[in-house]
N, C-alpha and C positions, 0 to 999 in steps of 0.2 A: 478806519479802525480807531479803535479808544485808546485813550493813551496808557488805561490800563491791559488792556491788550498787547499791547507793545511792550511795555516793561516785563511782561509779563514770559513773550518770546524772548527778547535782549536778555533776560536772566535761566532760560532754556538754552540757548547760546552759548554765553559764557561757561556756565556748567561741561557744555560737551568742549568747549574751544579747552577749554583746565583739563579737561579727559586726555585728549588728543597729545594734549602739551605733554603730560606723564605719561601717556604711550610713548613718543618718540624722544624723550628725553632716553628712557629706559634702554630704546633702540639705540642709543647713539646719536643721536640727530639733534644736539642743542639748540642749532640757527634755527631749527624749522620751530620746537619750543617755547623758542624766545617769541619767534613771528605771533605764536598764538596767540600769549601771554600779552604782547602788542595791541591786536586785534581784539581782543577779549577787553583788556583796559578802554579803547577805543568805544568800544558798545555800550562799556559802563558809561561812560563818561556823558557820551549821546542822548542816552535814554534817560538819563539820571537815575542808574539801577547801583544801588553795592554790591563790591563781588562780596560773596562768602566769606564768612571767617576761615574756614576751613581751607579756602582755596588763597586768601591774602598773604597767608603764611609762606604762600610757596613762589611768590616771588620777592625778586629785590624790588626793594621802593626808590631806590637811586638810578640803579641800568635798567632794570625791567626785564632780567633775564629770571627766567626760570630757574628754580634751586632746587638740585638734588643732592639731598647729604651724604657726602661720601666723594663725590664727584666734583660740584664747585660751591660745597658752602659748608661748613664747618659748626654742628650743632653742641653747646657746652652747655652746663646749668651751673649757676653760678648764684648764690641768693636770693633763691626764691625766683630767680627768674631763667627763662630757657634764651640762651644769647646765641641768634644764629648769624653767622661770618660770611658774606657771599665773597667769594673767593677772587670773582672775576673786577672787581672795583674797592676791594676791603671797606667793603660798609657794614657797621654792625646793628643789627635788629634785636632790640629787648621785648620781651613778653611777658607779663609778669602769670605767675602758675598759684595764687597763695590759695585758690580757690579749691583746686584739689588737696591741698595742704589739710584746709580746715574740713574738708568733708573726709580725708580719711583721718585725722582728730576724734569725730565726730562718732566714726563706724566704731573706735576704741573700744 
């Protein structure tokens, strides 16, 4: 197989392993979550694939647990940026948002 072929799966993977992970977080099941989350980083790593933007957000970059807001992570907005708390290792995540900022400016 080509190794774009591969990156190709290993980023089809990931995707469903982040699915999985937000199904069973939802149910209750954090361990099982985290493992994904684990697993999933794993694949990245291998293949030399990045995870999503969409999906990087939703773990801790310190434990590597999955974060659900409300549950173990703590979402605030604070200047211009959206500061999210994982609960389980108090690590704090900045993001900055100025991008929506200027396009609703913009829509004025």
């Amino acid at each position: 197989m080509k190794n774009r072929s591969r990156q190709k799966i290993a980023q089809q993977r990931i995707k469903k392993l982040f699915q999985e992970a937000e199904k069973r977080a939802k149910q209750g099941r954090m361990d099982l979550a985290n493992r994904y989350v684990e697993i999933a980083r794993k694949i990245s790593m291998k293949y030399l694939v990045r995870i999503p933007k969409e999906y990087r957000m939703r773990y801790c970059k310190k434990c590597h647990s999955y974060l659900l807001p409300g549950k173990n992570c703590m979402v605030r907005l604070k200047k211009h940026r959206v500061v999210i708390k994982c609960l389980s290792c108090n690590h704090f995540m900045r993001y900055p948002y100025i991008r929506e900022i200027k396009e609703k400016r913009k829509n004025k």
